[in-house]
N, CA and C atoms as a LAMMPS dump frame, in Angstrom:
ITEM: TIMESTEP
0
ITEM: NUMBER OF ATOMS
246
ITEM: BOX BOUNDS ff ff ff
-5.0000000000000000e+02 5.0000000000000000e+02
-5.0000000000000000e+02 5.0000000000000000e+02
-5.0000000000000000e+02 5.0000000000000000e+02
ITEM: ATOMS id mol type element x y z
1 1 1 N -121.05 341.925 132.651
2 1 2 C -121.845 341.16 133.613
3 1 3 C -121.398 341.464 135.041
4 2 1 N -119.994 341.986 135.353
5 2 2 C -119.703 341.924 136.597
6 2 3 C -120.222 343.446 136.911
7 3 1 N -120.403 344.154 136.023
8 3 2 C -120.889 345.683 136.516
9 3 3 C -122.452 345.39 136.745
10 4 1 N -123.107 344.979 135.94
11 4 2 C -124.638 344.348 136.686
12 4 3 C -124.281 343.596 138.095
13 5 1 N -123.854 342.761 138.233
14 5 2 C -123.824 342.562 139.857
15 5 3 C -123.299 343.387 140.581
16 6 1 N -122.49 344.078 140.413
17 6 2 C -121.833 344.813 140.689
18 6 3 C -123.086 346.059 141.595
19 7 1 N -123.62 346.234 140.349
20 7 2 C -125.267 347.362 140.857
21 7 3 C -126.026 346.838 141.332
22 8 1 N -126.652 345.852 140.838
23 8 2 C -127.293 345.202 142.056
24 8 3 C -127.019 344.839 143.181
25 9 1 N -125.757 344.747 143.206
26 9 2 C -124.971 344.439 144.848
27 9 3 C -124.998 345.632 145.379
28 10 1 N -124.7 346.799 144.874
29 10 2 C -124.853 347.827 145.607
30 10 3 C -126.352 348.573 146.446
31 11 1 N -127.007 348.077 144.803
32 11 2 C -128.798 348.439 145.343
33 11 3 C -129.237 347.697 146.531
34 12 1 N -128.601 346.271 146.675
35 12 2 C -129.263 346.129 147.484
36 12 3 C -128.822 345.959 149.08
37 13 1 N -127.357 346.412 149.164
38 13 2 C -127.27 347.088 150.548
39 13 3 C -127.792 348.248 150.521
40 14 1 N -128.26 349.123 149.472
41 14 2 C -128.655 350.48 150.063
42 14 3 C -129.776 350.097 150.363
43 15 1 N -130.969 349.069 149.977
44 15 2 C -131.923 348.977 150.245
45 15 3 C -131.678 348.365 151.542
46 16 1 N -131.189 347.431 151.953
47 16 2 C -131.11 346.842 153.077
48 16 3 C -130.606 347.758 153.72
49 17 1 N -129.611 348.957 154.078
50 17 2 C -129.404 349.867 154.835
51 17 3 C -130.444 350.547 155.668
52 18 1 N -131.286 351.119 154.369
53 18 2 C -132.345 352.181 154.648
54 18 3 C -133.966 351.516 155.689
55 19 1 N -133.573 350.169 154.858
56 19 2 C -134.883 349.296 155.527
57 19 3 C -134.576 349.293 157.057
58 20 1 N -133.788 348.821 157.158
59 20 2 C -133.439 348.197 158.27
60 20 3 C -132.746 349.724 159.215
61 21 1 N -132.765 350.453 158.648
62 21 2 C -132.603 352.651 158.964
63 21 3 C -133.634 352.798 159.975
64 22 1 N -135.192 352.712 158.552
65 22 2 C -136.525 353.352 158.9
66 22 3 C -137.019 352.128 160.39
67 23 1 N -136.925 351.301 159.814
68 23 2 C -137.195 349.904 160.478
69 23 3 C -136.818 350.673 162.213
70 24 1 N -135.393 351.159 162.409
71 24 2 C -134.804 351.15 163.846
72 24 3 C -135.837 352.472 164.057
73 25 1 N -135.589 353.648 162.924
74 25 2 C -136.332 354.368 163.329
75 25 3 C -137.938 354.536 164.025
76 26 1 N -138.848 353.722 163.606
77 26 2 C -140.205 353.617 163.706
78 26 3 C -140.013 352.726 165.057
79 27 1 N -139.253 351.667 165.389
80 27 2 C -138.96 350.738 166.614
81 27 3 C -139.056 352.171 167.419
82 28 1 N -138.124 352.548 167.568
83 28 2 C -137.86 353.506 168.735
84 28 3 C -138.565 355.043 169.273
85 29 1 N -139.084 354.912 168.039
86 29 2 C -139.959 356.167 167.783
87 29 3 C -141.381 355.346 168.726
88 30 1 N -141.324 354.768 168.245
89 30 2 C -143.265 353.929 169.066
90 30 3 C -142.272 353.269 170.4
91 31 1 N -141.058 353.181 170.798
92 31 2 C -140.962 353.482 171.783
93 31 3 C -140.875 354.228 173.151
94 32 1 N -140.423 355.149 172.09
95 32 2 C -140.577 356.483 173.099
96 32 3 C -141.967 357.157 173.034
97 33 1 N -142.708 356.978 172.129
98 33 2 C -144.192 356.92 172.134
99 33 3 C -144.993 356.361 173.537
100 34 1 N -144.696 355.167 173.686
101 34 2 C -145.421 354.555 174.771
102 34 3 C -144.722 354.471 175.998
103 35 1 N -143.64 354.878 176.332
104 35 2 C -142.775 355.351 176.964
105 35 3 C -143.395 356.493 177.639
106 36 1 N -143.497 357.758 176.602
107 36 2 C -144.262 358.686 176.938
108 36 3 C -145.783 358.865 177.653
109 37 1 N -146.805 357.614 176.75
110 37 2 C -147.822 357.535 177.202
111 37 3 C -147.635 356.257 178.799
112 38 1 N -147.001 355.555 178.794
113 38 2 C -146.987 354.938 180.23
114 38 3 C -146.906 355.893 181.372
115 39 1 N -145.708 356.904 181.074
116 39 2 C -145.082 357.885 181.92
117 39 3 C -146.161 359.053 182.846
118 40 1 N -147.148 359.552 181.004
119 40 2 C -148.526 360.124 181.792
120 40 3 C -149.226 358.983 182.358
121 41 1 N -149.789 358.014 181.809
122 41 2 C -150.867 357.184 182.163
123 41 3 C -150.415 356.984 183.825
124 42 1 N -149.07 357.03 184.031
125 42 2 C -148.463 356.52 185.295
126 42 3 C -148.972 357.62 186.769
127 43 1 N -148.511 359.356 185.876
128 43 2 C -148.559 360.174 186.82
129 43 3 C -150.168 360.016 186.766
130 44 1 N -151.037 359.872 186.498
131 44 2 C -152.733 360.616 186.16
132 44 3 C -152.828 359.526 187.468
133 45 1 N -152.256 358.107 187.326
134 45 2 C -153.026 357.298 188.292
135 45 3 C -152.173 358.194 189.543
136 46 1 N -151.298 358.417 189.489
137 46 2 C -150.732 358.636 190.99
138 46 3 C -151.549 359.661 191.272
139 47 1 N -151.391 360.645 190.557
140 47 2 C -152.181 362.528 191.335
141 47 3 C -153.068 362.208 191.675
142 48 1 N -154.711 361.554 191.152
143 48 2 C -155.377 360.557 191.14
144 48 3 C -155.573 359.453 192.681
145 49 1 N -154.603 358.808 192.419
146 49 2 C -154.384 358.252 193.827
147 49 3 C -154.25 359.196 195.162
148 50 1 N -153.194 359.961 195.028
149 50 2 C -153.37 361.049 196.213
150 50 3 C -154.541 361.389 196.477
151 51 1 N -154.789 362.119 195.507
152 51 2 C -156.293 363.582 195.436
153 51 3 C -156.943 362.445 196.22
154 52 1 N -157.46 361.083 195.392
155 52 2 C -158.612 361.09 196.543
156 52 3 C -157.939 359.889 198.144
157 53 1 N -157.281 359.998 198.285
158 53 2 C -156.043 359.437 199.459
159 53 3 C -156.443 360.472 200.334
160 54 1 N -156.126 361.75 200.391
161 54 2 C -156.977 362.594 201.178
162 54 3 C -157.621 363.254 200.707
163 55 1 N -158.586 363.223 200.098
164 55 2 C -160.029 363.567 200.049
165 55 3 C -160.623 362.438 201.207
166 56 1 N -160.514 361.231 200.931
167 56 2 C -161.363 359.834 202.2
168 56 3 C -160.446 360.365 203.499
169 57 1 N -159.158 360.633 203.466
170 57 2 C -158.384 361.038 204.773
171 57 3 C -159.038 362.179 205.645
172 58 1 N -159.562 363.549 205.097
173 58 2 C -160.205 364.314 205.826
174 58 3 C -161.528 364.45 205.621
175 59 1 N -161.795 363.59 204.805
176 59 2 C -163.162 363.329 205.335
177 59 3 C -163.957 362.445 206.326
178 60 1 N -162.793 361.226 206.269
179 60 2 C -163.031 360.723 207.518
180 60 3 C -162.56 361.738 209.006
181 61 1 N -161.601 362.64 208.906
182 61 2 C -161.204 363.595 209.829
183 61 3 C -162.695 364.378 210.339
184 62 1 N -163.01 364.718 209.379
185 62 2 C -164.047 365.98 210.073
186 62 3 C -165.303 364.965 210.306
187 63 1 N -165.703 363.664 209.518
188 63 2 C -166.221 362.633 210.099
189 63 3 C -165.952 362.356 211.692
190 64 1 N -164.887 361.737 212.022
191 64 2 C -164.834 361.759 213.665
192 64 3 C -164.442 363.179 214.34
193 65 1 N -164.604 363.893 213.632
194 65 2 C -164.433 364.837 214.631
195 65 3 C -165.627 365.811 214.619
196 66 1 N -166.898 365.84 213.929
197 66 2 C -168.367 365.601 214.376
198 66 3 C -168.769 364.542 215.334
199 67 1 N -168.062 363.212 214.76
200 67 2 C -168.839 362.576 215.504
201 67 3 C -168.46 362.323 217.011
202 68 1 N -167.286 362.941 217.236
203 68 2 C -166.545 363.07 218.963
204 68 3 C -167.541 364.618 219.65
205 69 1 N -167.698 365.045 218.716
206 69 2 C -168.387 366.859 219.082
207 69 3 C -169.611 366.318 219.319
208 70 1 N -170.878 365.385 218.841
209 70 2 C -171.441 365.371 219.078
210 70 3 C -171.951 364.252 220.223
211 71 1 N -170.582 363.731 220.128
212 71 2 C -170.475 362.512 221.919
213 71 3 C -170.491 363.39 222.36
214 72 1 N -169.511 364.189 222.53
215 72 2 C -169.434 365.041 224.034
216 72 3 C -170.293 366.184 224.358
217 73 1 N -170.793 366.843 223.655
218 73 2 C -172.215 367.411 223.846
219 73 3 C -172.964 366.611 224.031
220 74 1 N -173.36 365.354 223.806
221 74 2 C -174.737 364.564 224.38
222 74 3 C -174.089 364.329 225.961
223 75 1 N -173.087 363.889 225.992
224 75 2 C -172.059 363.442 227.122
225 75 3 C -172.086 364.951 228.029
226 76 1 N -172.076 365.847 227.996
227 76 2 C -172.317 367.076 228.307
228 76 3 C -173.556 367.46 228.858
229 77 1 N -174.594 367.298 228.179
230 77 2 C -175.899 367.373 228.091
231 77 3 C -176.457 366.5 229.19
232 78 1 N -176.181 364.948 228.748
233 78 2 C -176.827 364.386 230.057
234 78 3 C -175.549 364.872 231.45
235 79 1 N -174.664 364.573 231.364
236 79 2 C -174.246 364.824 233.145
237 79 3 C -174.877 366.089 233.496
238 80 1 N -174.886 367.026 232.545
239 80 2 C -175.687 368.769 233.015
240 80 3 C -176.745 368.08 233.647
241 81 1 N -177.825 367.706 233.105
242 81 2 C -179.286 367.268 233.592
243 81 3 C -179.495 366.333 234.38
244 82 1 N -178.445 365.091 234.049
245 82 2 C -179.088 364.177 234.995
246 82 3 C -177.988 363.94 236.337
């Protein structure tokens, strides 16, 4: 009788070993999983953020700077004439 507990005592730290093994394994594994995916999800918003940060930056640039070119040619225009 003491060799039956004996095995079952053993079975069932190995089971509890391995459980509680895979268990850490799969934790950390889907951590570094989403770890990973935060990390892209993180850069896409930033590059993202830049790109269009100046894209509106020089486009407002060549925005006022038509719209100063075409003050000062009207501004041009009338002092010429009048």
């Amino acid at each position: 009788m003491s060799d039956i507990n004996s095995y079952i005592a053993n079975n069932y730290f190995y089971y509890y070993y391995y459980y509680y093994y895979y268990y850490y394994y799969y934790y950390y594994y889907y951590y570094y999983y989403y770890y990973y995916y935060y990390y892209y999800y993180y850069y896409y918003f930033y590059y993202y953020y830049y790109y269009y940060y100046y894209y509106y930056y020089y486009y407002y640039y060549y925005y006022y700077y038509y719209y100063y070119y075409y003050y000062y040619s009207y501004y041009h225009y009338y002092y010429y004439y009048y």
